[in-house]
Short mmCIF file of the C-alpha atoms (twelve columns), coordinates in Angstrom:
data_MODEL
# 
_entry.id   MODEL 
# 
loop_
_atom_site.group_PDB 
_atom_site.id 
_atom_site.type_symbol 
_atom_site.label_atom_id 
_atom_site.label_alt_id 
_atom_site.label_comp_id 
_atom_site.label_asym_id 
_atom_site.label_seq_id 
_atom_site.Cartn_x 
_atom_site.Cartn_y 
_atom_site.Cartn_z 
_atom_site.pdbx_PDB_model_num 
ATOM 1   C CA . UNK A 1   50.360 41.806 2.185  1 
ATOM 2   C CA . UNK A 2   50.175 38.108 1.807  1 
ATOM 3   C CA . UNK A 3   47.290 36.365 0.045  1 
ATOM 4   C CA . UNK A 4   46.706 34.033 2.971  1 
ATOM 5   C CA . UNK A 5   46.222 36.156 6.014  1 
ATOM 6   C CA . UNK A 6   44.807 39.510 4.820  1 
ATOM 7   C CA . UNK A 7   41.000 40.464 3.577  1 
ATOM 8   C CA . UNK A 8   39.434 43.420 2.018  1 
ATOM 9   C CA . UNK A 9   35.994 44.361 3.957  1 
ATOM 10  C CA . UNK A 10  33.765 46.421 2.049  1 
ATOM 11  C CA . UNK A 11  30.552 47.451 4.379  1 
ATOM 12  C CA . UNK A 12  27.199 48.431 3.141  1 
ATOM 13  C CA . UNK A 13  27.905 50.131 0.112  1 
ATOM 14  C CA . UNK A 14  24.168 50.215 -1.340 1 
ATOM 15  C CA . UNK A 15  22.069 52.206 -3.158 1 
ATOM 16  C CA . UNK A 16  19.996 52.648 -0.118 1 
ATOM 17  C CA . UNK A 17  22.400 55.463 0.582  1 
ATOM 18  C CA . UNK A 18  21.731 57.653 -2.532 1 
ATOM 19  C CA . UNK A 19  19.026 58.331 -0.994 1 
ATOM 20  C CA . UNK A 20  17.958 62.262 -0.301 1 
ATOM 21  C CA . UNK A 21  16.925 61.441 3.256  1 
ATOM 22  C CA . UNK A 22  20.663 60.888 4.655  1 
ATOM 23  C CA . UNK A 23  21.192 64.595 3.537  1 
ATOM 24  C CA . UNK A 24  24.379 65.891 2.532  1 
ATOM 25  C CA . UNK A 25  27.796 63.649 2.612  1 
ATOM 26  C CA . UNK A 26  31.116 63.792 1.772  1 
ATOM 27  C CA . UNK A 27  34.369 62.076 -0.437 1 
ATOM 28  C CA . UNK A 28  31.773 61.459 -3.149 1 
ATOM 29  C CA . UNK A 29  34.758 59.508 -4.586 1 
ATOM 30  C CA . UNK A 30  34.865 56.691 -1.864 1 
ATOM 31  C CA . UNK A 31  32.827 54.140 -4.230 1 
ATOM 32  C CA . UNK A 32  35.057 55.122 -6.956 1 
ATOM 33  C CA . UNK A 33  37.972 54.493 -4.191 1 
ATOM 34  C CA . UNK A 34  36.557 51.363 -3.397 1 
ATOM 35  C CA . UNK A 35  36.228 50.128 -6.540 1 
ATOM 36  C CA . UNK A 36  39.933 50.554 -7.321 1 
ATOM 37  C CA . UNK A 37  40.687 48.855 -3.702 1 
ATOM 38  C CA . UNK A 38  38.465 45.985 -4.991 1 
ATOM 39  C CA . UNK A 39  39.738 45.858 -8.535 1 
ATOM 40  C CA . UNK A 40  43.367 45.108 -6.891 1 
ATOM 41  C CA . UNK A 41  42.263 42.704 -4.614 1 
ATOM 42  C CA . UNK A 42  40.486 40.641 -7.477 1 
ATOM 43  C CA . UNK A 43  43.655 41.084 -9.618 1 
ATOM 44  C CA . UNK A 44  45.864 39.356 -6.628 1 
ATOM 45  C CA . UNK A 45  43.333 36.568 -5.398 1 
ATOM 46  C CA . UNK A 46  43.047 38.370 -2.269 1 
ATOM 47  C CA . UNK A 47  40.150 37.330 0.064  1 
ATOM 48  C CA . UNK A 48  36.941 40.094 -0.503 1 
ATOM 49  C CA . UNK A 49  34.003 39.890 2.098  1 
ATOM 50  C CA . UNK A 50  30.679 42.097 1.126  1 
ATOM 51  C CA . UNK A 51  28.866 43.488 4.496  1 
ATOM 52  C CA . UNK A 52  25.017 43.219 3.211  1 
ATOM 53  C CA . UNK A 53  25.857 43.451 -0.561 1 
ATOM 54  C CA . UNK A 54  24.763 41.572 -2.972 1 
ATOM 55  C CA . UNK A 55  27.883 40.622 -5.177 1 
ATOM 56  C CA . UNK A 56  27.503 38.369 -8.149 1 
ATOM 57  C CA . UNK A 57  31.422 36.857 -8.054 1 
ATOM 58  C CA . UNK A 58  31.012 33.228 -6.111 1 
ATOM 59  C CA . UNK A 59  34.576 34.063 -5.090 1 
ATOM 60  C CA . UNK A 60  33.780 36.477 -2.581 1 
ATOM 61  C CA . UNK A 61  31.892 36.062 0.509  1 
ATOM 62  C CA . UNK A 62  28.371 37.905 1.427  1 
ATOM 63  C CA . UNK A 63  27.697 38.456 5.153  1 
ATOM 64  C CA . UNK A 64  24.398 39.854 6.340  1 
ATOM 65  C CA . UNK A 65  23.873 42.085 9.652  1 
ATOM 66  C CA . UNK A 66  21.446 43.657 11.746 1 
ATOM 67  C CA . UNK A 67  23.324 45.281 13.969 1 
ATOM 68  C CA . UNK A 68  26.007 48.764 12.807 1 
ATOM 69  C CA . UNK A 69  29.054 45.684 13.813 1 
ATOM 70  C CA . UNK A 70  29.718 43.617 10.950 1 
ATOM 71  C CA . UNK A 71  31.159 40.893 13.323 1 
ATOM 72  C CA . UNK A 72  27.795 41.144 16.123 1 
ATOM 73  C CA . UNK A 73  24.968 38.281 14.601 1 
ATOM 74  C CA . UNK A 74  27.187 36.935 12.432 1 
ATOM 75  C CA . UNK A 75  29.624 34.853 11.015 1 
ATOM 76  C CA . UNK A 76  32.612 37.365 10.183 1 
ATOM 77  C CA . UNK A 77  35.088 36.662 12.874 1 
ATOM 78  C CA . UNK A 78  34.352 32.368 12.739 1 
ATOM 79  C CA . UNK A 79  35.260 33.056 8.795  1 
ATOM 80  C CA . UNK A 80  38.205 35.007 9.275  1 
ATOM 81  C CA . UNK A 81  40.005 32.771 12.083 1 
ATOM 82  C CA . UNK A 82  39.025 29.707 10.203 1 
ATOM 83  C CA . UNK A 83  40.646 31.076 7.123  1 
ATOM 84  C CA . UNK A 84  43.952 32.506 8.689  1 
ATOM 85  C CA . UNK A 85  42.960 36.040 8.363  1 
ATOM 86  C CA . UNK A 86  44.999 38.036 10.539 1 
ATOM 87  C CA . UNK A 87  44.758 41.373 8.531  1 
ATOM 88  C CA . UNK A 88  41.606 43.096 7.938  1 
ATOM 89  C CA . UNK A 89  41.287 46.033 5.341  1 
ATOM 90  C CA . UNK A 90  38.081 48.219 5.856  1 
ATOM 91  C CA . UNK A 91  36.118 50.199 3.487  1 
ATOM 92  C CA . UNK A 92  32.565 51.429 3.520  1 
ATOM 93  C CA . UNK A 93  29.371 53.352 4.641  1 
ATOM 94  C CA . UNK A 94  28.953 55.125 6.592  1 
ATOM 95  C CA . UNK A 95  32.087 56.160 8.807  1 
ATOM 96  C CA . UNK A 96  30.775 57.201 12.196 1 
ATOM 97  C CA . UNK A 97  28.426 53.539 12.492 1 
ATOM 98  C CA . UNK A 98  29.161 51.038 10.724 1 
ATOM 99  C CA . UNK A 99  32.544 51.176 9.330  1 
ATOM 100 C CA . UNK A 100 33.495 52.397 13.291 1 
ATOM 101 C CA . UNK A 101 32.006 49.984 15.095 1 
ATOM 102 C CA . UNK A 102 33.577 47.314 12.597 1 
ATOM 103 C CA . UNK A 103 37.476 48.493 13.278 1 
ATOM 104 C CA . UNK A 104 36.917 48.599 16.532 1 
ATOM 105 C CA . UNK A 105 35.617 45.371 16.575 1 
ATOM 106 C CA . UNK A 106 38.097 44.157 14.613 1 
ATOM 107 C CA . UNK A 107 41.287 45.785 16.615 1 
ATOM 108 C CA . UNK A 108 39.293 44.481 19.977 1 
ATOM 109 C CA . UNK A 109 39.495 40.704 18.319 1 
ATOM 110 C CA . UNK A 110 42.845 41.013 17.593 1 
ATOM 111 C CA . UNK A 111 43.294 41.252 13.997 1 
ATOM 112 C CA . UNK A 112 45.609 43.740 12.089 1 
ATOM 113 C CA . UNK A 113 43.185 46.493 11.368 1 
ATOM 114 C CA . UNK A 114 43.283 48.834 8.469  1 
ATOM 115 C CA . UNK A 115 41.230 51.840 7.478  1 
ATOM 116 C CA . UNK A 116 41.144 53.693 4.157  1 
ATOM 117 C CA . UNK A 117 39.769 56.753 4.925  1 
ATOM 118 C CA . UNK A 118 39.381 58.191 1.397  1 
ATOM 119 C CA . UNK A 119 37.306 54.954 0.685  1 
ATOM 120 C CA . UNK A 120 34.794 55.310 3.325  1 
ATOM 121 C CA . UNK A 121 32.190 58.649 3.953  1 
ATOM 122 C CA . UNK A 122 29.717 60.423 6.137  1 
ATOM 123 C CA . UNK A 123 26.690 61.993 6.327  1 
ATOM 124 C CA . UNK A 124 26.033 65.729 8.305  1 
ATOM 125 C CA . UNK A 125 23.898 64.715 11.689 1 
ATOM 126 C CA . UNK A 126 22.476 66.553 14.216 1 
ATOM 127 C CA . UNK A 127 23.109 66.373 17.381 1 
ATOM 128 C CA . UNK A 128 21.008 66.292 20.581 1 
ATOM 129 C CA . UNK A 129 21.041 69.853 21.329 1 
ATOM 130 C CA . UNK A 130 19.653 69.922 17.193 1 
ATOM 131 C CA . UNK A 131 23.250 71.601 16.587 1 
ATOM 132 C CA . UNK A 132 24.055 70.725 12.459 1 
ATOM 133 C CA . UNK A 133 27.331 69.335 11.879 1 
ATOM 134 C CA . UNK A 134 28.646 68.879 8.280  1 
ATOM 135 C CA . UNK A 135 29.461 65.335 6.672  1 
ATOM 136 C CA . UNK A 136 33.710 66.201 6.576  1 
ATOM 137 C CA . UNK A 137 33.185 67.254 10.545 1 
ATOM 138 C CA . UNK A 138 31.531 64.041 11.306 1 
ATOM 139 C CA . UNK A 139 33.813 62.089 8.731  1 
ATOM 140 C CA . UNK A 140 37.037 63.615 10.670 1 
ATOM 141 C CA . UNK A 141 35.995 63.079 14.153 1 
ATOM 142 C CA . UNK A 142 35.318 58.990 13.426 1 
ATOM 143 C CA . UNK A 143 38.634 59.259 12.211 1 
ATOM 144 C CA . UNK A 144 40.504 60.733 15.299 1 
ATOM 145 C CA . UNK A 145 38.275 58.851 17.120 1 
ATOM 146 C CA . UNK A 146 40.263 55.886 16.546 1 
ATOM 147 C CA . UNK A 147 43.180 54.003 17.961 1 
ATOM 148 C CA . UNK A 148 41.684 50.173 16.767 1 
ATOM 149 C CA . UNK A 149 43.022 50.685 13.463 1 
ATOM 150 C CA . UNK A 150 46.109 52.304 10.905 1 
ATOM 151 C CA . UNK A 151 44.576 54.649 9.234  1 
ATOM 152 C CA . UNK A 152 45.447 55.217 5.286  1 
ATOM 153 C CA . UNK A 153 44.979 56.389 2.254  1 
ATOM 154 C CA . UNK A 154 44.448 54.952 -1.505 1 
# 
């Protein structure tokens, strides 16, 4: 990847989510997993954009939402076609909102889109019917749910 068209997107990774109210979840390792991701992208001069975190490096950008899209209320897709991005690298919480609504999103504007699926995680949910599915169920259906992004590995 090239410095001046690609960017890593890392999506509410918070403490919010240790939480015990979002009940069990899964690849414990993604924030490890991210980390590495990020260390590399720092190491290259890569372009790094934090979904509602609060990073201390003025080199990398800090957007805000409201919304599960990263790109809905905001500024992310002005930033990245004003900056050449054509490639867009996602990592994050939690895979079946946020980080899916984001690549598809992203693959809808047009941009190269990239998942790394061992840097993102789920939580079990329940659905209507109150029938218990388990965080690597939920975490594996957003993932074959997909066809807006590549999907990889670390």
């Amino acid at each position: 990847m090239d410095k001046e068209n690609n960017a890593l997107i890392i999506i509410d990774v918070q403490k919010a989510f240790d939480d015990k109210k979002w009940g069990d979840r899964n690849n414990l390792s993604a924030e490890e997993n991210i980390s590495k991701i990020l260390t590399l992208w720092r190491k290259k001069g890569w372009q790094v954009i934090h979904i509602q975190h609060m990073s201390e490096n003025p080199e990398e950008v800090i957007i805000t939402k409201k919304v599960n899209s990263s790109f809905i209320g905001t500024n992310l897709e002005e930033f990245l076609k004003l900056n050449h991005i054509t490639t867009t690298v996602i990592t994050g919480l939690t895979t079946p909102h946020c980080v899916s609504t984001t690549i598809r999103m992203s693959g809808n504007l047009g941009f190269n889109t990239y998942l790394i699926s061992d840097a993102t995680a789920a939580f079990g949910l329940k659905d209507q019917n109150d029938n218990y599915f388990d965080a690597d169920t939920i975490h594996n259906t957003s993932l074959a749910n997909n066809s807006f992004a590549t999907i990889g590995t670390l």
